[in-house]
N, C-alpha and C positions, 0 to 999 in steps of 0.2 A: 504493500500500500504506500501510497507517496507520505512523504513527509511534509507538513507544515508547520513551519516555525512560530510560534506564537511567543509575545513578550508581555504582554496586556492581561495584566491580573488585579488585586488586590492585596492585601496586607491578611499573614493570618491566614487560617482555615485547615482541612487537614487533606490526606489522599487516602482515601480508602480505595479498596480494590476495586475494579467496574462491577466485574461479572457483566458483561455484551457484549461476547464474544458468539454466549448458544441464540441469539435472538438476531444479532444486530444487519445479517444479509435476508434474514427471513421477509419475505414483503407481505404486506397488509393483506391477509384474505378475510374473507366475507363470513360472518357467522350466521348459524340457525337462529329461528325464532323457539324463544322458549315455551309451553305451554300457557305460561300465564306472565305476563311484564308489569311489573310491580312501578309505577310512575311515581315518585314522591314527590309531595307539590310544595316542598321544604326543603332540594337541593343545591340550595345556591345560598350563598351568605345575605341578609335583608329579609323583607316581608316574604311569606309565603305563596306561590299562585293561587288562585280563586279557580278552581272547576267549573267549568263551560256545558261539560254532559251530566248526564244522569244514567241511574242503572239500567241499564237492559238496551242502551243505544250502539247503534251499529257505525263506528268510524272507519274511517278511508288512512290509509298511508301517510304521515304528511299534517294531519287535520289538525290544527289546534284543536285541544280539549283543556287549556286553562289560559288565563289571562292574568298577568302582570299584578300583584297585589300591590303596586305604588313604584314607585319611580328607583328605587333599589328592588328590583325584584323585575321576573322575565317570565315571560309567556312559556306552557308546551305544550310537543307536539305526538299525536300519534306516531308511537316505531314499527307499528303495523296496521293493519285493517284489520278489523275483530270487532268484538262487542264490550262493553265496559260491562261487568260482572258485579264488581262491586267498589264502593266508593268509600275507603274507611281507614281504618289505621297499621299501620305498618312499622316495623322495626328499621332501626337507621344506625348508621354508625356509631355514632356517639352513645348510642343506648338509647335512646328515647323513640317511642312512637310517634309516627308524623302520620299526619293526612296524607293518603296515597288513594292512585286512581290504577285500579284491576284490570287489567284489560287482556282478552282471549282471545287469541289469532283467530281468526278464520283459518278452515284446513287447506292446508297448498298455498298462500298468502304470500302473495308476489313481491319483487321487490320494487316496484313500478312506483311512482308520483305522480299525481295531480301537478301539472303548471298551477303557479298563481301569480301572483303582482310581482313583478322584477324592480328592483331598485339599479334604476341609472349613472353609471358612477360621474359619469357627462353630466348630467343634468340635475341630477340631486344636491341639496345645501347639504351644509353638517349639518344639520336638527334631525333633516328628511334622512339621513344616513344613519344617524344614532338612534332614531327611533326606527329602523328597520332591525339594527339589530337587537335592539331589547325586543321586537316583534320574533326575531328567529330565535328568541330564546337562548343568545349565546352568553357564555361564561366562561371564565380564566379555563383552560383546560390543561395547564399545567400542576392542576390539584387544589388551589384556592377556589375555584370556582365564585368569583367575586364578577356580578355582573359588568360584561367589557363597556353597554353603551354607559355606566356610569364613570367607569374611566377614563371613559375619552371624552367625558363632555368636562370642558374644561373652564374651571372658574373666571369666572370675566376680569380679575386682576391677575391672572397668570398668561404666560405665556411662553408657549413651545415651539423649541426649535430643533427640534433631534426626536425621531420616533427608534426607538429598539425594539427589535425585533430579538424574542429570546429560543436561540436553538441551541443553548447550551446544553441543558439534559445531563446536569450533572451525576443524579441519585444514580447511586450504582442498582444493575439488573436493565433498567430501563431503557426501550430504545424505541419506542413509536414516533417523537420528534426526528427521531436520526429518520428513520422512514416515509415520514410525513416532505420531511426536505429530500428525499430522492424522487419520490412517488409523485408530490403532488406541487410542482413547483411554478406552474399556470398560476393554481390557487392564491398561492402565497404571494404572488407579484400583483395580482390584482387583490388580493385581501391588501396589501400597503396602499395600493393606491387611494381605496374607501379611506384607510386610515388615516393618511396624512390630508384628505381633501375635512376629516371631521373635526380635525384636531389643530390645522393648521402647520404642521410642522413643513419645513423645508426640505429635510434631509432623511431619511429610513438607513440604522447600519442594522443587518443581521449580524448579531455574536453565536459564533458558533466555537466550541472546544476545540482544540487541533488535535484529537483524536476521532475526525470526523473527517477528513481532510477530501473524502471524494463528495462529501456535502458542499464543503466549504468550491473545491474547484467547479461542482459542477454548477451551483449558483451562480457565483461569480463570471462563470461563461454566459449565462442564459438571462441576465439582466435585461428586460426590453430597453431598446433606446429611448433616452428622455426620462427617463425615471432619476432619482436622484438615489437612489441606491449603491450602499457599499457593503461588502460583506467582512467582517473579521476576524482573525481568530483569536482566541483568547486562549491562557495557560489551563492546562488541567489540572484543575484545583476546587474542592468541595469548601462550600457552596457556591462556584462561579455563577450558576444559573440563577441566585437570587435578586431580586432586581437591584436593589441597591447595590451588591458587589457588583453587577453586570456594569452602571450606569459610573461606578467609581473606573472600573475596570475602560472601559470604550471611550469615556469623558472627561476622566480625570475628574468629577464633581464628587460630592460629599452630599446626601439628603439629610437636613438637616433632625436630630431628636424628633420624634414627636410629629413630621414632618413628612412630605408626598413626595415623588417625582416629580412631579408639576413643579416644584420651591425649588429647583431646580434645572428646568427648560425643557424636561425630557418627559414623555411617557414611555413603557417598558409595555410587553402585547407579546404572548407566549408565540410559537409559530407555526401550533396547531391550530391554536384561536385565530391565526390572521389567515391561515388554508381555510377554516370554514368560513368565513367572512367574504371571503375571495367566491367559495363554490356556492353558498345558500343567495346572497345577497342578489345576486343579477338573477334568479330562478325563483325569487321571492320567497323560499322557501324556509323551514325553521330545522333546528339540529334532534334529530332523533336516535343516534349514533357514532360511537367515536370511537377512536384508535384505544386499544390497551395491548400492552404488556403482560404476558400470561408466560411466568418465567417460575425458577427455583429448584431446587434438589427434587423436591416432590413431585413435578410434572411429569406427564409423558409427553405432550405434545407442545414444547412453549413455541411460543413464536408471538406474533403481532395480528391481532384479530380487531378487526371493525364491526364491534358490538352493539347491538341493540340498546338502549338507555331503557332500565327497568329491568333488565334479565337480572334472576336472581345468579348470586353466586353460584350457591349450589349448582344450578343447571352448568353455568362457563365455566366450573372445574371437571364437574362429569364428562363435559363436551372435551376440554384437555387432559382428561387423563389423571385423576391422582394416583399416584403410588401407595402400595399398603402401607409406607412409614412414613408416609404425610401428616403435620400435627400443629402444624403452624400454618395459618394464613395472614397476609398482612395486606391493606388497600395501600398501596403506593411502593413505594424503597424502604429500604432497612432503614435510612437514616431519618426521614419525616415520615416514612409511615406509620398506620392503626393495626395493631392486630386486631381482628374478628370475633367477636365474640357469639355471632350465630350465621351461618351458612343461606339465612333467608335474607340476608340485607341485599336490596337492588344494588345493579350498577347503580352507576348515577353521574349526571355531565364531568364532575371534578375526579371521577376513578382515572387514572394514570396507569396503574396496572394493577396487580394479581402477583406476588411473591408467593412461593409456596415454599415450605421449611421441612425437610423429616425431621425426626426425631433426634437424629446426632445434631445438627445445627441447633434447634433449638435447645438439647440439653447445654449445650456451646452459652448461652444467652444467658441462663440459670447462673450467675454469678454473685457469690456471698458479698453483700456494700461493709466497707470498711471504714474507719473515721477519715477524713480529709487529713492529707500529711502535708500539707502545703506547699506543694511540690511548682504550682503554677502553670502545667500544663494548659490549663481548661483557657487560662488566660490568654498564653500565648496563642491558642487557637483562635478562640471566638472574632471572629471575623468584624465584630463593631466595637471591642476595646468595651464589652462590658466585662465585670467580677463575679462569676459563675461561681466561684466559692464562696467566696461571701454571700453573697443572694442564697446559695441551699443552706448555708447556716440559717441565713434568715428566717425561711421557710421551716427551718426543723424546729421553731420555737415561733413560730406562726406570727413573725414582724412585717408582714407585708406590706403596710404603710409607706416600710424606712426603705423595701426592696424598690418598691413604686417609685417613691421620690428621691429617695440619697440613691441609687442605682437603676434606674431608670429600667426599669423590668419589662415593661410595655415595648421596649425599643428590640427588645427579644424576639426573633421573627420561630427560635425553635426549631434551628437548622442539624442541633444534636451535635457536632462540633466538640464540643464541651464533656458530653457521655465517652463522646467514640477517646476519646483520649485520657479521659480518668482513670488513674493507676487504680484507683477503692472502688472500681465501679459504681459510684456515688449516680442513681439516674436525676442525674440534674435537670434533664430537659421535664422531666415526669414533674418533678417539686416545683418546675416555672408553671407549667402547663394550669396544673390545680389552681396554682396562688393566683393569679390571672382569672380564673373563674372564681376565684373567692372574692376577688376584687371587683370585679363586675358583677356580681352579683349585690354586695354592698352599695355599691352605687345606683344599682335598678332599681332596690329598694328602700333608698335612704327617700 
């Protein structure tokens, strides 16, 4: 494979192994539909969607069946033609039952679309552009799932001049971004174009790792003329793909504490979310299916599948094969991902992949915490110069006021950084995670 030289990094961070090596030539194929597709209308950070159908009604491929609950929050769509069964509550990741919409292919259920209203990249405003895609229902699809038209609609005292585009794809295992830039790269030129007409920006660089390098040359060939596009590559370093490292890394800026992209000229737009932006938008259509990762010791079959949004787990690991010493499941990478606590959780637009664990890895994981030796490891990691020792002390005597405000804990994006390098296995990022919701939760209810 060619080599590319990359010098554009950040300060800090650690290298863990990839693992995508077993995934990363495999190309995107097409999955079954599962008997029943669990839609949760609570998958995306903000208000929840509002249900459009009712039980016993027959949808089309394609169809909206919810609508936007407020201006943080996005429409969805049928991932098949079926009938809605039933309309009720469902298990979620995080543990909680959410409102979800049930819905039952039809038998043999084609992969076909309805046309509907295209969005003009020509002749649309940004408003007309940003509310198409809160209309196709898209979301950060690098696992935030943070609605994009909120990102890109950008405050009237800001101002942007650099759009990034992120094909870094740090988290090891993972490789559908590496694929989405081989596969679909129409997309992605015209998904920038919407972006930078909605946001104003001047400039698009794509960041891509230099362990990608037939991404980065073949991009870089296929730029249309007249685009203001550049591609880069940046050092292989965990967490490159974070925006903030990305944007320090490309721009040399700093986002300020407490503080947006925007406070600094630039918006960040994963570059699976700027593919579907590019393919839904001129077809007017909304996203019912994304790219994952279906990788780990425990599979038989990994590779990169384009999934139906609602397929229960269960169904897309039967479909790939568990092994008899499979015992770990996790939504995302080792390093920011969930483990599973139940096999019935839907996909959902922000899944990235599917890690699966036998049993020797995960007894690997099973590590006895030991007191903090003061070693400063975690420090020298943490890629924003916060005190990740300090802070789990804090939290082991429940000070999270002082972690809040004397160490500014919020600024913790939870990149795990800090874990992967702790001599006492101290799970630091587990002790931020909680205090954070302790925190927010005091304030919801003060």
């Amino acid at each position: 494979m060619t080599t590319v030289v990359a010098k554009k990094t950040f300060d800090h961070g650690v290298h863990p192994p990839t693992f995508k090596d077993g995934t990363v030539k495999r190309e995107i194929r097409q999955f079954p539909f599962a008997k029943v597709l669990i839609i949760a209308l609570s998958q995306h950070l903000g208000a929840p969607a509002k249900a459009i159908v009712r039980e016993g009604q027959e949808v089309q491929r394609g169809e909206k069946i919810a609508e936007s609950g407020g201006f943080v929050s996005v429409t969805m769509h049928a991932p098949v033609s079926g009938i809605i069964k039933k309309i009720g509550w469902a298990p979620s990741l995080n543990g909680k039952m959410v409102n979800s919409i049930f819905l039952e292919p039809f038998p043999a259920s084609g992969q076909t679309i309805e046309p509907s209203t295209p969005c003009d990249v020509d002749t649309a405003s940004a408003d007309e552009i940003i509310a198409a895609i809160q209309e196709a229902g898209i979301v950060g699809l690098g696992g935030a799932a943070f609605p994009t038209h909120v990102k890109l609609k950008i405050p009237e005292d800001k101002s942007i001049d650099t759009l990034i585009i992120n094909g870094v794809e740090c988290e090891p295992y993972l490789t559908t971004d590496h694929r989405v830039m081989l596969e679909q790269q129409d997309d992605i030129f015209m998904g920038i174009r919407y972006i930078l007409k909605a946001t104003g920006a001047q400039r698009a660089i794509i960041g891509i790792e230099a362990n990608k390098p037939d991404a980065i040359i073949s991009l870089r060939e296929k730029i249309p003329a007249g685009l203001p596009i550049t591609v880069e590559a940046v050092k292989v370093k965990y967490p490159q793909g974070a925006e903030k490292m990305l944007i320090t890394a490309l721009l040399g800026r700093e986002v300020p504490s407490g503080g947006l992209p925007a406070d600094c000229g630039s918006v960040v737009v994963n570059v699976a979310t700027t593919a579907e932006i590019g393919r839904l938008l001129p077809m007017g259509r909304g996203i019912i299916e994304r790219s994952i990762t279906i990788t780990g010791p425990g599979v038989e079959k990994i590779g990169n599948y384009l999934i139906p949004i609602g397929t229960p787990l269960r169904y897309a690991l039967e479909q790939a094969g568990l092994k008899k010493n499979a015992t770990r499941v996790i939504l995302g990478g080792p390093m920011m991902g969930f483990t599973v606590s139940s096999l019935d959780v839907p996909i959902t637009k922000g899944t990235s992949g599917l890690l699966v664990l036998t049993d020797h890895e995960s007894q690997l994981t099973i590590r006895k915490e030991y007191a903090c030796i003061g070693c400063g490891y975690c420090l020298d990691a943490c890629p924003i110069f916060l005190n990740p020792s300090r802070m789990g002390r804090l939290a082991k005597f429940e000070q999270y006021d002082a972690m809040e405000k004397e160490y500014n804990l919020m600024d913790c994006f939870e990149c795990g950084s800090c874990s992967y390098v702790c001599p006492s296995n101290i799970p630091l990022v587990h002790y931020f995670r909680v205090s954070k919701g302790i925190i927010r939760d005091k304030k919801a209810s003060a």
